[in-house]
Backbone as CSV, one residue per row, in Angstrom:
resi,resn,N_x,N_y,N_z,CA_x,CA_y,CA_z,C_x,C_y,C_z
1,UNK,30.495,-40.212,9.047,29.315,-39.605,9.625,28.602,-38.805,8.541
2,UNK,27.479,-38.934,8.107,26.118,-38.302,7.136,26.306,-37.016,7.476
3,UNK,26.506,-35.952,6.769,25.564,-34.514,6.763,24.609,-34.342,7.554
4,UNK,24.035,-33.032,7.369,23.441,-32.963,7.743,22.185,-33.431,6.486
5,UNK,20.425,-33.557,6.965,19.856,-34.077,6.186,18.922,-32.629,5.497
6,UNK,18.466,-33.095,4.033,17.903,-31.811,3.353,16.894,-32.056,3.592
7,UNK,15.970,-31.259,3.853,14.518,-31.312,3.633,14.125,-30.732,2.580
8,UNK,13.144,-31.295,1.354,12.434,-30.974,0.057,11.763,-29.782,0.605
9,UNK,11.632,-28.809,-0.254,11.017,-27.113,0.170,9.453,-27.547,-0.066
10,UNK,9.101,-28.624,-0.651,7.764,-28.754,-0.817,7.320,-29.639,0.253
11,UNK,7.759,-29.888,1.366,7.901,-31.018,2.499,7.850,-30.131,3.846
12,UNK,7.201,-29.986,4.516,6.643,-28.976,5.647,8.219,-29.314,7.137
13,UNK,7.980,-28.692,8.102,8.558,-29.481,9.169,8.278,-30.557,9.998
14,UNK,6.839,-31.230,10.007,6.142,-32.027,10.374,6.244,-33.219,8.964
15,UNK,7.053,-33.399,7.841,6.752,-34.161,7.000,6.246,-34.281,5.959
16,UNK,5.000,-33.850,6.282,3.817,-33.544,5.356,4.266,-32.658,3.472
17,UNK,3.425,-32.953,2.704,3.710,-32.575,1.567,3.106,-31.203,1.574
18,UNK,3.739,-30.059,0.790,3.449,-28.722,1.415,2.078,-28.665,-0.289
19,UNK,1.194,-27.769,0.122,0.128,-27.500,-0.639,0.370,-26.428,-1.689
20,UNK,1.932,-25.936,-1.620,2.301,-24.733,-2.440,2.667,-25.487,-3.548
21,UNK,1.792,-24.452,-4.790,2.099,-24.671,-6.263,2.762,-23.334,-6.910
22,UNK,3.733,-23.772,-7.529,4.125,-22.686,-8.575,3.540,-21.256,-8.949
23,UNK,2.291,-21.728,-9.509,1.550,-20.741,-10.501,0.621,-19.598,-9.028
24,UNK,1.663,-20.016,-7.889,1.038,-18.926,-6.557,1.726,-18.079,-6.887
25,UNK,3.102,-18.017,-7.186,3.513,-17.040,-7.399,2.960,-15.630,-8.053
26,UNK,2.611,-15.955,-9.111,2.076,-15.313,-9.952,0.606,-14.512,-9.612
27,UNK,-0.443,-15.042,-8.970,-1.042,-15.147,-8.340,-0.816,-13.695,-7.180
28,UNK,-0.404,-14.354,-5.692,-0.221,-13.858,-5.123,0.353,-12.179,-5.497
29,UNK,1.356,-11.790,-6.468,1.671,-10.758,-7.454,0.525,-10.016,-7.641
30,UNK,-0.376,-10.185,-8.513,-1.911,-9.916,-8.858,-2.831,-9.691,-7.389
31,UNK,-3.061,-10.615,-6.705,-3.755,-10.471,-4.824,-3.131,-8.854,-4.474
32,UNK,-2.027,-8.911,-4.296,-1.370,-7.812,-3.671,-1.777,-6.806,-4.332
33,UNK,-1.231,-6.820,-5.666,-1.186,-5.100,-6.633,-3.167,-4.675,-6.587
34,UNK,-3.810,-6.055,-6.333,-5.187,-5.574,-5.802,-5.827,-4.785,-4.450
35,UNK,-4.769,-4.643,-3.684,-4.823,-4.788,-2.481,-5.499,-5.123,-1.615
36,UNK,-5.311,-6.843,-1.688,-6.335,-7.858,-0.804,-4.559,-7.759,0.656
37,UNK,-5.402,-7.865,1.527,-4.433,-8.235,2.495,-3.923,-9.515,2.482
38,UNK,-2.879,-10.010,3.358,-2.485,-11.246,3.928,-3.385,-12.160,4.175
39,UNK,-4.098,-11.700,5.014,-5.476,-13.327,5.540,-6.451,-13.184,4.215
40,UNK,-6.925,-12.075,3.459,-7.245,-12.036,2.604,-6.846,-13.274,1.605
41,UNK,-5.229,-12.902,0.883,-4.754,-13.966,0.454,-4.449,-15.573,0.959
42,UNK,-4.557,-15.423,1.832,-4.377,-16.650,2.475,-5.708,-17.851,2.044
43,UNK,-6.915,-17.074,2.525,-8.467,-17.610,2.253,-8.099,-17.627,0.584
44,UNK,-7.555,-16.996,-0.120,-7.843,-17.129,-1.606,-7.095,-18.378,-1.580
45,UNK,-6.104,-18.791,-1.253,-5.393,-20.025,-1.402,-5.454,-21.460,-0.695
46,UNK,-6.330,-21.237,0.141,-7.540,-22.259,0.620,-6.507,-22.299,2.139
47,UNK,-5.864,-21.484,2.636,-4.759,-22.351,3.426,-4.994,-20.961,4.743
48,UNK,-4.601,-21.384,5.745,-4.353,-20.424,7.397,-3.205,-19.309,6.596
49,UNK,-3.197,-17.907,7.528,-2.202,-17.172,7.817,-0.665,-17.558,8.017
50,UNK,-0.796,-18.262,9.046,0.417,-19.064,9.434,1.443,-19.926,7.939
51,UNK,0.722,-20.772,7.262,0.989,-21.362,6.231,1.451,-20.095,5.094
52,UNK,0.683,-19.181,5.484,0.456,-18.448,3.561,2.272,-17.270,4.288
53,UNK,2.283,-17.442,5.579,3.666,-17.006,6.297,5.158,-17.507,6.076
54,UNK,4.627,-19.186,6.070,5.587,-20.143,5.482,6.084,-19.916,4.473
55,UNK,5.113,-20.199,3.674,5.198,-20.061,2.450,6.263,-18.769,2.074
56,UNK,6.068,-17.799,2.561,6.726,-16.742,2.007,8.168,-16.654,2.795
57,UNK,8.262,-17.542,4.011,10.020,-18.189,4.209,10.156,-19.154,3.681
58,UNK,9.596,-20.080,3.070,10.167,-21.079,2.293,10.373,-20.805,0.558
59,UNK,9.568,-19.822,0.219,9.673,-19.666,-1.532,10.140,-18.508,-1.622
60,UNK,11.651,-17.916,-1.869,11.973,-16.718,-1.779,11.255,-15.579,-2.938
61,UNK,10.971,-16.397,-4.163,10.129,-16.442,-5.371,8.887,-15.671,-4.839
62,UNK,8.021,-16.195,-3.892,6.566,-16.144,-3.318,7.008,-14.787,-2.491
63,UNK,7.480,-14.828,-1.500,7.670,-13.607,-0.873,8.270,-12.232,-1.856
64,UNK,9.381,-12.546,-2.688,9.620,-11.357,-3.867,8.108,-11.046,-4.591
65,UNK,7.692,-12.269,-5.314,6.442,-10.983,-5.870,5.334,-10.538,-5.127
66,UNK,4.883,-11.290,-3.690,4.347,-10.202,-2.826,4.650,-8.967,-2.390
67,UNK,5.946,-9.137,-2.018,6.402,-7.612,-2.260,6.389,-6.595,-3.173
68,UNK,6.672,-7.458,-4.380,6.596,-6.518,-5.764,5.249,-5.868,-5.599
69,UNK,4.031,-6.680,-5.860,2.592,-6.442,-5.699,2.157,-5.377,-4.658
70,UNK,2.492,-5.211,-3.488,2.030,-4.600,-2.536,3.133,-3.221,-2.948
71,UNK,4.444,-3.244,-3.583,4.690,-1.904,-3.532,3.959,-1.270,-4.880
72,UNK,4.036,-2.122,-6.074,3.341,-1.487,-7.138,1.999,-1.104,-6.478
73,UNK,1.486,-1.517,-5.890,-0.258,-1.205,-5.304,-0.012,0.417,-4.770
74,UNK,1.149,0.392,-3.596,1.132,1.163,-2.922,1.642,2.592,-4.213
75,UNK,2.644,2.436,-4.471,3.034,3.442,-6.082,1.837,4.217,-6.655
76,UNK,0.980,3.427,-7.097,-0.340,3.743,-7.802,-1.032,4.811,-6.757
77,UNK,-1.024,4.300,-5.562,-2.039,4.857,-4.721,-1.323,6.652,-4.269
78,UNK,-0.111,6.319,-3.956,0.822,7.583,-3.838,0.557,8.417,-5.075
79,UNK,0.709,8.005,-6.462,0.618,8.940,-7.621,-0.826,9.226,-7.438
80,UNK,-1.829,8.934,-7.005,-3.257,9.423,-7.779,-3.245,9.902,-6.293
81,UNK,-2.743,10.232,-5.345,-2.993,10.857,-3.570,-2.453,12.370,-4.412
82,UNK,-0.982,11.960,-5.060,-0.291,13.281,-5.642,-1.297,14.140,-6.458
83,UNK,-1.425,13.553,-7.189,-2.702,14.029,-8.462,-3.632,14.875,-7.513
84,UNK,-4.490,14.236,-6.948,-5.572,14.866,-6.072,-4.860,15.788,-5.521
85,UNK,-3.785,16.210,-4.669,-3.217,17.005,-3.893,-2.905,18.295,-4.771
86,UNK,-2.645,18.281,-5.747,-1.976,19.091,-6.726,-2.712,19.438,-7.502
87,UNK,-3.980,19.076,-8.078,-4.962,18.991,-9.095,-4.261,18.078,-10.537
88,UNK,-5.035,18.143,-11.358,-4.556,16.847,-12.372,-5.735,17.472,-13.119
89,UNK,-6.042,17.275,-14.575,-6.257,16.907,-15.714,-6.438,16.425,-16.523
90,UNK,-7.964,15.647,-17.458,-7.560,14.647,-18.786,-8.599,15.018,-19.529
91,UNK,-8.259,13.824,-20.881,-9.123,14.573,-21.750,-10.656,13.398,-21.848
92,UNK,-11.545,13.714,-21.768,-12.421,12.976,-21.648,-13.835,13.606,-22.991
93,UNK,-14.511,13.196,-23.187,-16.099,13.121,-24.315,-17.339,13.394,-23.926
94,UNK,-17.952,14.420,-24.637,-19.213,15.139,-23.726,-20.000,14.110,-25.222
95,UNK,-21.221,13.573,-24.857,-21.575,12.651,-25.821,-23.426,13.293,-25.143
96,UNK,-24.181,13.365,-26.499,-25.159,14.226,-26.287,-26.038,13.394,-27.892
97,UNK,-27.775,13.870,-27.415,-27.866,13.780,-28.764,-28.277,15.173,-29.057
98,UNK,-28.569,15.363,-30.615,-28.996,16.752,-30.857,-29.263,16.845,-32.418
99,UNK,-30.769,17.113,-32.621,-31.732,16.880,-33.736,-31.700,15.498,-33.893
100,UNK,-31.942,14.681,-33.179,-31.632,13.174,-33.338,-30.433,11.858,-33.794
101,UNK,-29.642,13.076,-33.650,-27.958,12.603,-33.955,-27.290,12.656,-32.732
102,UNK,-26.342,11.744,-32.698,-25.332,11.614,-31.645,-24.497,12.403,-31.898
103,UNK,-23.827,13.611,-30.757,-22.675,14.343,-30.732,-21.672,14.593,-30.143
104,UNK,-20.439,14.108,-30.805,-19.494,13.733,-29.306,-18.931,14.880,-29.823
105,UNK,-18.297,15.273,-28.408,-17.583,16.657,-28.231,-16.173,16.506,-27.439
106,UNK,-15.242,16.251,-28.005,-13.726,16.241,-27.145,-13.689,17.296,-26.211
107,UNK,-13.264,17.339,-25.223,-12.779,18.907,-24.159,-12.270,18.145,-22.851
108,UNK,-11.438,18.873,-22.652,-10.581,18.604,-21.310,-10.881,18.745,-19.958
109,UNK,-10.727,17.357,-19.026,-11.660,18.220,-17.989,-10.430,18.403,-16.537
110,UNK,-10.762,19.482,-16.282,-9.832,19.687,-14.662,-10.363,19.197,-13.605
111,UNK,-9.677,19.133,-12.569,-9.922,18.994,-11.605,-8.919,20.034,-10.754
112,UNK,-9.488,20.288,-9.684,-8.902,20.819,-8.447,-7.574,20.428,-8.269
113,UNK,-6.643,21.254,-7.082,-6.361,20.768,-5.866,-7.221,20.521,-4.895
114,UNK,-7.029,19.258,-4.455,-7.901,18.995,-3.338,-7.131,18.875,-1.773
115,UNK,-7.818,20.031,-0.927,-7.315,20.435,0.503,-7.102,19.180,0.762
116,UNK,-7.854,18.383,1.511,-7.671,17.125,2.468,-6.860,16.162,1.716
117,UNK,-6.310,16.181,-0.006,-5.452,15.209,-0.172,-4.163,16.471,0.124
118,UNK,-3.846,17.560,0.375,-2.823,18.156,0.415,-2.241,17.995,1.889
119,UNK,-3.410,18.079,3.059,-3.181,18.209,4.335,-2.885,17.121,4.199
120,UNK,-3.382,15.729,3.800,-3.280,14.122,4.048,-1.165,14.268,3.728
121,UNK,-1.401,14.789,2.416,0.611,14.641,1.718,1.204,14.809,3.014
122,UNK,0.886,16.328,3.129,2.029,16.738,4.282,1.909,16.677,5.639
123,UNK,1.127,16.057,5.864,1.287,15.569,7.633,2.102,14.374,7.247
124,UNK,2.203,13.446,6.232,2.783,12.031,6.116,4.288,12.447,5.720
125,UNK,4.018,13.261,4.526,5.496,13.473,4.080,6.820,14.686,4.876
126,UNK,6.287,15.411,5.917,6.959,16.738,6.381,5.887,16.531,7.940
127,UNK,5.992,15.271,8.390,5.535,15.021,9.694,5.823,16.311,10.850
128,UNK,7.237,16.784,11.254,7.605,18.016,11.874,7.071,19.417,11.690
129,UNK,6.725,19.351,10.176,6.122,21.216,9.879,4.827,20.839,10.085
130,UNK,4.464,19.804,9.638,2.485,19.746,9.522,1.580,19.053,10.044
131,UNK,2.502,18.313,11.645,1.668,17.640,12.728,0.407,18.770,13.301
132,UNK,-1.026,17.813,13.443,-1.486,18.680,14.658,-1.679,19.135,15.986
133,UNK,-0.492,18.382,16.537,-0.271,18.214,17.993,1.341,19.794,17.871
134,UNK,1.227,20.546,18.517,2.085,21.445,18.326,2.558,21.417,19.964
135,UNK,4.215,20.992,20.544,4.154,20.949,21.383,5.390,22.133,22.098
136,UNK,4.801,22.526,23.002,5.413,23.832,23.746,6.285,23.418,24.812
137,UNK,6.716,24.062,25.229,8.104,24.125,26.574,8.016,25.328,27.187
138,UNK,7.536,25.610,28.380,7.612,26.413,29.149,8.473,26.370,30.242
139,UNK,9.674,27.476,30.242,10.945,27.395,31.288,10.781,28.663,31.790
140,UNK,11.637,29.141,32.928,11.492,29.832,33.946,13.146,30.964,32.846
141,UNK,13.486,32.215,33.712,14.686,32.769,33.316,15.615,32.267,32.670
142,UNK,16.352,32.655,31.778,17.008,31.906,30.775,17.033,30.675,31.028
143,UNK,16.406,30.352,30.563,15.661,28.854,30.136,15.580,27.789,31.245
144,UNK,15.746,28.237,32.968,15.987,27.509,33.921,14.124,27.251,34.329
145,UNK,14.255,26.239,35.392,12.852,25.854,36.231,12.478,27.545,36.525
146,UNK,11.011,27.157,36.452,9.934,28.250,36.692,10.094,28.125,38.139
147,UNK,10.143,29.246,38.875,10.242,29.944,40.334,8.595,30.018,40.594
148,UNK,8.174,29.447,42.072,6.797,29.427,41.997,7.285,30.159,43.909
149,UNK,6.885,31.675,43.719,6.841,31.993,45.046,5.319,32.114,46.258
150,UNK,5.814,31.967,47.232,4.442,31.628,47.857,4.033,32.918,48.602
């Protein structure tokens, strides 16, 4: 009695020859760390949601560097949320003319802490201390049902 039978990873469940090439990998990596979404990527690869889904259970390859991509994306976005929250610093060129000469001038420029990236940190990161829903409990004598006399 035969095995069971293999199906080619480039061979769909219906038969069909699957439209996934290699060099998606790579690809898809780059889509993500851009942060194009899923159907986003999907339209870049000429193919449905559903398929660009497949794809990422059939190519363990394809699904690893989407992941990679979308956390490096997300990394980036956390450090420069931090930055803003905390204030940050660089060195940047004051470029001017003066008596008809160009004058560049090195100097450092600051920036703030910025409130709304600080409130944004800590409602996400310390959800319990810095929700704005603050919720109360009102009980009756050591801590029993409230007595409502008539």
């Amino acid at each position: 009695m035969p095995g069971p039978s293999r199906v080619s990873k480039n061979v769909d469940k219906c038969g069909r020859k699957s439209t996934f090439k290699p060099e998606y990998v790579d690809q898809v990596r780059k889509l993500a760390k851009l942060g194009a979404i899923d159907v986003e990527m999907a339209g870049f690869f000429g193919t449905y949601k559903e398929t660009f889904y497949r794809w990422q259970r059939q190519y363990p390859e394809f699904e690893a560097a989407l992941k990679a991509g979308k956390q490096q994306a997300d990394a980036e976005v956390a450090e420069k949320l931090y930055q803003r929250a905390v204030g940050y610093q660089h060195e940047d060129t004051d470029i001017r003319v003066a008596d008809k000469e160009i004058v560049k001038t090195p100097f450092l420029k600051r920036y703030p802490p910025d409130t709304v990236a600080c409130i944004f940190w800590l409602k996400n990161r310390q959800r319990a201390l810095w929700r704005d829903r603050i919720e109360q409990e009102v009980s009756g004598k050591d801590g029993g049902p409230i007595q409502v006399s008539e």
